[in-house]
N, C-alpha and C positions, 0 to 999 in steps of 0.2 A: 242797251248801248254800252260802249267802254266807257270808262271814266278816263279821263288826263291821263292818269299816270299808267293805267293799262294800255293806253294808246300806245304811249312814248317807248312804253318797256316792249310791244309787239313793233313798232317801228325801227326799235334799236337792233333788235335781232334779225328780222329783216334787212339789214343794210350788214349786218355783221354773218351773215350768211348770201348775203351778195358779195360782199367782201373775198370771202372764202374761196369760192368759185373764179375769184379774177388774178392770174397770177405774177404774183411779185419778181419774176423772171424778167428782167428787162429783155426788150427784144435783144435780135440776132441781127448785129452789122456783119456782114462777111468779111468785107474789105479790112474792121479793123476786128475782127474777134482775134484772140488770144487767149490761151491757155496754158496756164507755169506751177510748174512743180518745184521746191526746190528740196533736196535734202544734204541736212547740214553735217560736217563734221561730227564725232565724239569720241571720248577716251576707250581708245580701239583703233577700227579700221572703218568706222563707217561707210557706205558710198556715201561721197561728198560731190554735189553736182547739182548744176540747172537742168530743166530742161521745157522746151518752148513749141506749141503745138499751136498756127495761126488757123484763120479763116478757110486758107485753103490748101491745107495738108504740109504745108511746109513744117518742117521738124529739125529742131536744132536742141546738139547738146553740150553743153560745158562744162567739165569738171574743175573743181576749186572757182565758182563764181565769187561774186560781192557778198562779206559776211551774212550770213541770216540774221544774226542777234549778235548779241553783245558778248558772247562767251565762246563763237565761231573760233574767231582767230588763238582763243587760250585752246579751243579742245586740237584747232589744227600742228600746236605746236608739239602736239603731247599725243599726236596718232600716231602709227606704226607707217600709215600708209593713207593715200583717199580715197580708199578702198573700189576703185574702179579698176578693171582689170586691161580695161583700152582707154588711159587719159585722153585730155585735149579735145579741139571740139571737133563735134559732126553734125553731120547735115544728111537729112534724108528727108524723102514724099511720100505719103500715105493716101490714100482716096478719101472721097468727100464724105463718103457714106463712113466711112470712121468715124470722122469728125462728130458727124449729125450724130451719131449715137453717145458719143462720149458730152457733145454737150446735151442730150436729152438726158443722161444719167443725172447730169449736176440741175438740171431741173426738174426734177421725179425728188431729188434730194431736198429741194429747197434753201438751195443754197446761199441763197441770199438773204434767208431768215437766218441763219446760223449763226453764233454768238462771231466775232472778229479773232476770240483766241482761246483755246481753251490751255490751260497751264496746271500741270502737276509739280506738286512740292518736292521734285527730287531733284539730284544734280548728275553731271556727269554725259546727261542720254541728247541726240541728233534731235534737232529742230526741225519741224515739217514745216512748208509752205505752203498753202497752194491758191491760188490766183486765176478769176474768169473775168476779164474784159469782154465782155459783149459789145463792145463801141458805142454804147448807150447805160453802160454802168457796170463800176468793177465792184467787186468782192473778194477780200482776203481773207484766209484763215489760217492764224498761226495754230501750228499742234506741237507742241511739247511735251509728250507722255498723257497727250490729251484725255486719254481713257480715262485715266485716275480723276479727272477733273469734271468726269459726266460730258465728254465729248459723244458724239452721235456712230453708230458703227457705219454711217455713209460717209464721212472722211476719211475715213482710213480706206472705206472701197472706193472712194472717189480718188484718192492717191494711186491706190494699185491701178486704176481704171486706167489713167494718164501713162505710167507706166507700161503697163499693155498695149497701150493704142499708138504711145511713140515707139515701143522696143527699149527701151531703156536697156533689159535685163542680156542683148547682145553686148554692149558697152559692156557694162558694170559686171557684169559674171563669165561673157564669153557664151550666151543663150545661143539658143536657135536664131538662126539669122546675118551672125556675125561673119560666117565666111561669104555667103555671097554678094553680103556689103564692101566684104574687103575686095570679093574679087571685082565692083564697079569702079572701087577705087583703084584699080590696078597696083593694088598690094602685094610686095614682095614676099611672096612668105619663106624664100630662102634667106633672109634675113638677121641682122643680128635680134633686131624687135621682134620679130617673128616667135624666135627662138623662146624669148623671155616673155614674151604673150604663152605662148603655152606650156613653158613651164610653171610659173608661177599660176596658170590656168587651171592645171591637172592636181594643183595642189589643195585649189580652192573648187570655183563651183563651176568649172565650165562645161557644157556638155562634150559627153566623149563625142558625138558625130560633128563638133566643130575639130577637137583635137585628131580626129583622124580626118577631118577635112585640110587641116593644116599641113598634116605628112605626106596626104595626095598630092597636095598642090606643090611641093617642092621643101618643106620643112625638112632642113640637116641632121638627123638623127645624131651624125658623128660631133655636131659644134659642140665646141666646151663654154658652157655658160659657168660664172662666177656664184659660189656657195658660201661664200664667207670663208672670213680668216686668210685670206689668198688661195683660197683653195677651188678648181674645179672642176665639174664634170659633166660628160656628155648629156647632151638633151634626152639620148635615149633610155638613160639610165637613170634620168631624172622624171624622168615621165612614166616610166615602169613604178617606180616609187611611191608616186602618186597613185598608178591604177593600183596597185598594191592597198595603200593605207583608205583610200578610200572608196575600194570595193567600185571600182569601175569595169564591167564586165567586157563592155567591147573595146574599150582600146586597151586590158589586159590582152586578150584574144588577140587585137594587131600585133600587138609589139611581140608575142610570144611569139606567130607567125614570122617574124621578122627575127626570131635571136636573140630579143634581148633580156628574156630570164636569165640567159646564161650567160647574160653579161654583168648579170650582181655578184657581188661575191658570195661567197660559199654561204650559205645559210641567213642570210641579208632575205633573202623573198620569203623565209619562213620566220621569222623573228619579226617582219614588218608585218605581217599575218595576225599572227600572234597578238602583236602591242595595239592594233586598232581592229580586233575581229573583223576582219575585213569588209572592214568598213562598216559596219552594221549591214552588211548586205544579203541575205539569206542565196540570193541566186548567186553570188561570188562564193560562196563558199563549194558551190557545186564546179564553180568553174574554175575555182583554182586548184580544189583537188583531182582535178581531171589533168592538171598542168602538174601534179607532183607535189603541190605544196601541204606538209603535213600536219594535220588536223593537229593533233599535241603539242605543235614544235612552241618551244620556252623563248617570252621576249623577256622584255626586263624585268626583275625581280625571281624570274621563274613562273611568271604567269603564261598560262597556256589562252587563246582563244576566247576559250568557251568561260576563262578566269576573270579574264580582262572585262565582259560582259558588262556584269553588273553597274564599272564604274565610266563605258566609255562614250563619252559626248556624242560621239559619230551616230550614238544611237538618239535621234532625234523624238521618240516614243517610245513607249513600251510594246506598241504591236512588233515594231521593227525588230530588237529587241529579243522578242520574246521566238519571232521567226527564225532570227540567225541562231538562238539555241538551240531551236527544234533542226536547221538544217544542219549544225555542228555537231549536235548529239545521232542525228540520221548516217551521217557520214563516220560513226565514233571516238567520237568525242569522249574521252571518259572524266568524270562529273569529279572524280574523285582525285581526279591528278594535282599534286600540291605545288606552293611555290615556295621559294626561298624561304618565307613563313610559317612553311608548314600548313597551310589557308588553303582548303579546297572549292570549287567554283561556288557554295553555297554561301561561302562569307561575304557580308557587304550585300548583298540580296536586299534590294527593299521593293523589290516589285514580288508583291503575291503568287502575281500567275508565272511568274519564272521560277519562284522558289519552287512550288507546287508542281511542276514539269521536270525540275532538277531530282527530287525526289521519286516521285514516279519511271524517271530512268535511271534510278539507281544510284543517285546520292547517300552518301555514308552518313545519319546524324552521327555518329560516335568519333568524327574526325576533331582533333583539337589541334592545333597552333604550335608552334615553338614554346608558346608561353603557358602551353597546358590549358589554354581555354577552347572551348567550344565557340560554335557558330553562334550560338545565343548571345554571345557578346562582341557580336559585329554591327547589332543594329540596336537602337532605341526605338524604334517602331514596335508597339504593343502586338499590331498583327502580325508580324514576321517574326516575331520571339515568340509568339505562342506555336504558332510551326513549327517552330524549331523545336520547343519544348515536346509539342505535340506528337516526334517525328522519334525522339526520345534523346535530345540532344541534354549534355548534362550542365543542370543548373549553378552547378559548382563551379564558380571561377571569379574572374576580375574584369572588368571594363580599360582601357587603356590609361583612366583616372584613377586606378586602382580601387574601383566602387563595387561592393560584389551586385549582383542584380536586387537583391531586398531594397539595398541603399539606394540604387538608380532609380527603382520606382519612387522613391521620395522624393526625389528630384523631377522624374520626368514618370506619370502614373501611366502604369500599364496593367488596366483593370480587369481585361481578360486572361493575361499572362497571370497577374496575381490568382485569378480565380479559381486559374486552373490549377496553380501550387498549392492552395487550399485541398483543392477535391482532391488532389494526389496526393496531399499530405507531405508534400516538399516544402 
């Protein structure tokens, strides 16, 4: 037989494995469920905006709601913009079977176990919200850089999820979807909003098949929208600009169709080229030299393309990245063309497998700078200096601290790079 306390300790488990089994999900009122995302302002452009998913598919969104926190209204004073690309609110229906899955997701998550906030020690970053009313019990969870804090990776998917299920990403970036919302709404798209929806659209994230959904529909190529300084200019010229810098392939193709390369000025489509390698896009680069635009052509500083590479945001990875070199140097590209610096595309390199492709098509180690240095004093990366060493780049020079590389490893150890100055007796 058990004794007492073996009893109580197989009883305890027993009810804590019953437990387990019965879920802390409060039911599902239809009539009053609800579902709220919010995402708050920060120093930037964040989307700032509500957005509200009921019982039965009703979807509403509003940009600039009721602060989230205490530091909303300070990040709203000091943003660029509320980073929505169609403010104001909206209203749209989704099916029920949406619903059901998006609230089966936040109970697969356990959502109502989750701590009420999870909070990182930084400053400056957008407040998440997000909020399930079941009509039978709510749960909130704040997330503020929540990862840092040991938050769970289901709220963050459970944010994207809401996001997905209402369409947010037509609002806020100009997604898939956005025109034929506007067209229910009987939206002018020969408009002056119009205009300034897709220009500031093609600048940022909007898809090009909503921007040339906009030109279908009746968008003014010729209006002159406001650039700053009193200055302005045509939609079409500003839209081109856009497919330009950031490697948009089909509404480059529109608008060339239409005239309007040749409606930049004289070397404006090869210089924008140039300063944002188009876009980090490997398939623009076939497409815009098929339009004329030349691989070499110099943006600012004298940087070519394939120069720009190494340091340009647009390149969101390294795979990205590493493809628009391979299609820049396929289309020739040459590795070795300098800028104002005298800096050929291998300087600034900190990605391995870019260096290592720059080289193999024909990058020069023996190219030095204006200042007489070499490419080994473009990086502090231990791997990318031994490349360079490796490639026969010369050890002899100075860092922009005036440090020669001996003294930099002192500061910052480069133990391969050192190793291999040993075995070469440099």
């Amino acid at each position: 037989m058990l004794g007492l306390r073996s009893l109580l300790t197989a009883l305890t488990g027993a009810v804590l494995v019953g437990n387990a089994s019965v879920p802390s999900f409060p039911p599902i009122d239809r009539d009053k469920l609800l579902i709220t995302l919010q995402r708050s302002a920060c120093y930037g452009s964040c989307p700032d905006y509500l957005v509200t998913v009921d019982g039965r598919g009703h979807v509403v969104f509003v940009t600039s709601p009721m602060a989230a926190d205490e530091v909303t209204d300070l990040h709203r004073a000091f943003s660029r913009s509320n980073g929505v690309l169609v403010d104001g609110r909206h209203e749209d229906t989704i099916a029920a079977d949406q619903v059901d899955r998006l609230v089966e997701q936040f109970r697969s998550a356990s959502f109502f176990d989750l701590q009420d906030e999870y909070v990182g020690r930084v400053t400056d970053n957008p407040t998440f919200v997000l909020t399930i009313d079941t009509g039978n019990g709510i749960k909130r969870v704040v997330d503020y850089v929540g990862k840092s804090a040991g938050m769970p990776a289901v709220v963050t998917d459970l944010e994207r999820a809401v996001d997905a299920t209402a369409g947010t990403a037509r609002w806020v970036d100009g997604g898939e979807g956005l025109v034929s919302w506007l067209d229910r709404a009987s939206f002018d798209f020969a408009s002056e909003k119009a205009a300034l929806i897709a220009v500031e659209g093609a600048s940022n994230d909007a898809a090009d098949e909503t921007l040339i959904g906009f030109i279908d529909r009746g968008l003014s190529l010729e209006r002159k929208v406001p650039v700053g300084a009193g200055r302005s200019e045509s939609v079409g010229e500003a839209l081109m600009r856009g497919a330009i810098s950031r490697g948009r392939t089909a509404l480059f193709d529109e608008l060339v169709g239409r005239g309007w390369l040749d409606r930049l000025k004289t070397g404006e489509a090869a210089r924008l080229f140039a300063a944002q390698s188009g876009g980090c896009n490997p398939a623009f680069v076939e497409t815009g030299a098929r339009a004329g635009l030349a691989i070499d052509a110099r943006g600012e500083d004298g940087n070519t393309a394939l120069r720009n590479l190494a340091g340009n945001y647009a390149c969101d990875n390294d795979q990205a990245r590493l493809a628009t070199a391979r299609a820049l140097l396929d289309r020739g590209a040459d590795p070795n063309a300098r800028n104002d610096a005298g800096e050929s595309a291998i300087f600034e390199v900190e990605d391995p497998d870019l260096l290592d492709l720059l080289y193999a098509r024909g990058a020069d180690s023996s190219v030095r700078d204006n200042e007489g240095n070499s490419a080994v004093f473009s990086s502090w990366t231990d791997e990318i200096v031994l490349r360079h060493l490796q490639h026969g780049a010369s050890a002899e020079g100075r860092y922009y601290d005036k440090r020669t590389l001996r003294q930099q490893m002192k500061e910052r150890p480069m133990p391969q790079a050192e190793a291999w100055l040993a075995e070469n007796g440099r």
